[in-house]
N, C-alpha and C positions, 0 to 999 in steps of 0.2 A: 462419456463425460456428463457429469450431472450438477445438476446445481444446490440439493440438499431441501428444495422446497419442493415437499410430497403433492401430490396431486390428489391422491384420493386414498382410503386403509382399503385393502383388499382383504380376500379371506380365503384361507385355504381350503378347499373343499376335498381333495381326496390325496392318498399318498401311496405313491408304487415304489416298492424298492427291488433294484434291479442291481444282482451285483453288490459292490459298494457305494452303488447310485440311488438317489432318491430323484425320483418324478415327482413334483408338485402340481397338483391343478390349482388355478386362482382366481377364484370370480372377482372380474373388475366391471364397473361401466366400460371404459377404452378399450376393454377387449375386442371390440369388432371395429378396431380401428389399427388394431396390430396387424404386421405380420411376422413371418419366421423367417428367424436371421436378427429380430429387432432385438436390442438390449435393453432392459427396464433392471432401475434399481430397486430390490426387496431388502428392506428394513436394513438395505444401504451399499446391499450384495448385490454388482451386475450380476445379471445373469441371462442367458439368451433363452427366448422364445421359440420353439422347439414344432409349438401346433398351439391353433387358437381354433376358438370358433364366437358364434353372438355375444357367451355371455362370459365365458371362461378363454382360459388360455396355460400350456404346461411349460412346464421351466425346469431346469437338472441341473441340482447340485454333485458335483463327486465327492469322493473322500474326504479331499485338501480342502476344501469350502465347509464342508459338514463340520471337519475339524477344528476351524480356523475363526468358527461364527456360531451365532446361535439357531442356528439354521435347523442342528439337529434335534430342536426342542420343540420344532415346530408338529402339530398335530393338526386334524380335522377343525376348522372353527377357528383357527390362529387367526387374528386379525394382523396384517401387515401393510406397513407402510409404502407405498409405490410410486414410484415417479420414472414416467420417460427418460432416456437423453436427452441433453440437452440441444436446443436449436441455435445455430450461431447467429442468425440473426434475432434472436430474442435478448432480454434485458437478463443480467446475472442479478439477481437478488437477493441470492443466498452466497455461496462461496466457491469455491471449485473445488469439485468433489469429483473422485476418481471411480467409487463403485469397488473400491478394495477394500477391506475390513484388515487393520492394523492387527485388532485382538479386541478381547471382547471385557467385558466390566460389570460389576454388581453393584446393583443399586443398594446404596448404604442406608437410604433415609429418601421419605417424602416430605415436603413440609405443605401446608396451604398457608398461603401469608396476603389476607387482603385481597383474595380472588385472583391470587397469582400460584401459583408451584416454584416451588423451589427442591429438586434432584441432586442429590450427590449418591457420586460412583465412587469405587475403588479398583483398583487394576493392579494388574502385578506388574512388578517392574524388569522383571527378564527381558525384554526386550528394548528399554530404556526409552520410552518414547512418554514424551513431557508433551505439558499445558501450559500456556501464560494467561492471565488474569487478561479478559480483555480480547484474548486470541477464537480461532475458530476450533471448534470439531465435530464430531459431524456424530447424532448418537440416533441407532437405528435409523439411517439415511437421512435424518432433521439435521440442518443445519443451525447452532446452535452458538453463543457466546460464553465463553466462560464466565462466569464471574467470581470467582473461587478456585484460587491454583493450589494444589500442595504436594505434596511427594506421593505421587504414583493415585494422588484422588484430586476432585475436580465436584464442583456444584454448577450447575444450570438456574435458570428462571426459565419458568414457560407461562406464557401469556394467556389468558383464556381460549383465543381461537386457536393458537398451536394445540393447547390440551385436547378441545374438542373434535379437531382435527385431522388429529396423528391418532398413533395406538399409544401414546403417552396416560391416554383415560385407563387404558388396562396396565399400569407399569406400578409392581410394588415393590416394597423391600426385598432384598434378596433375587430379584430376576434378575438375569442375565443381556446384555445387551451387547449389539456390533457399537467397535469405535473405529473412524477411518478419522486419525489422527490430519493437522493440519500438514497439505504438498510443500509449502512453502518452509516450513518449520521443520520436515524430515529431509527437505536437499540440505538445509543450513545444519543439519544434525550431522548429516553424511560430509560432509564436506568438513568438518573438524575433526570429526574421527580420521580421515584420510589425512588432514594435516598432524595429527599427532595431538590435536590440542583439546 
């Protein structure tokens, strides 16, 4: 469980594929502070901790996740967004965030507006999962507000220190991004499909 508030951008430093497995290494600070078994969210994808050491630590995507996320776009030099699990007895500040990528969205447009950013995505709708103006979602593990709802696209604000950072500083037109849609908004989604309604 994660809270959507990144801790620090990592960087991918090297990539094994094994199979239909991808090994990532990923230099972080915290890396000598993990161990394996731990879960950390990348760019909003759990994923477990495999081997660390001082200054790095590796993490395995499969298939399903490669497929599922922008994971498999990653290269040597990716800068990614990282944050621990969450601790229960720490402050939620951002929202509750599961570490699941819904499906993933393309940045439509950046705007800069008065030393703020302004993101809009677009997504496909096959899988029928919506935004409300106001509501959360959570884009490349950032926990984020909507402020722009529309059919199957959505605008962000990002503040100066979110830009600075997150990996939002490298985010242009046309990239690809994870969306782990709001928990609370896909049981109330599930729960009327199952009503018929």
């Amino acid at each position: 469980m994660f809270t959507g508030i990144i801790e620090e951008v990592g960087k991918v430093t090297h990539i094994t594929q094994e199979g239909s497995n991808y090994h990532f290494n990923i230099q972080a600070n915290f890396a000598n502070e993990l161990k394996v078994d731990q879960s950390v969210a990348h760019n909003g994808v759990c994923l477990t901790v495999v081997g660390c050491n001082e200054n790095s630590y590796q993490v395995t995507a499969i298939k399903e996740t490669l497929d599922k996320t922008n994971l498999g776009d990653w290269k040597v030099d990716t800068a990614i967004n990282l944050e621990r699990g969450m601790r229960l007895n720490a402050h939620l500040d951002g929202h509750i965030v599961q570490g699941h990528v819904d499906q993933t969205a393309t940045c439509t447009s950046v705007k800069e507006e008065d030393g703020s950013w302004f993101f809009s995505f677009s997504y496909s709708p096959k899988q029928q999962n919506v935004t409300i103006e106001k509501g959360s979602i959570t884009i490349n593990g950032v926990s984020l507000t909507v402020v722009d709802s529309g059919l199957n696209n959505f605008s962000v604000a990002i503040i100066p220190y979110t830009y600075k950072h997150t990996n939002f500083n490298n985010l242009n037109e046309g990239d690809v991004v994870n969306l782990e849609f709001d928990v609370i908004g896909k049981y109330v989604k599930r729960l009327l499909e199952v009503q018929g309604k």
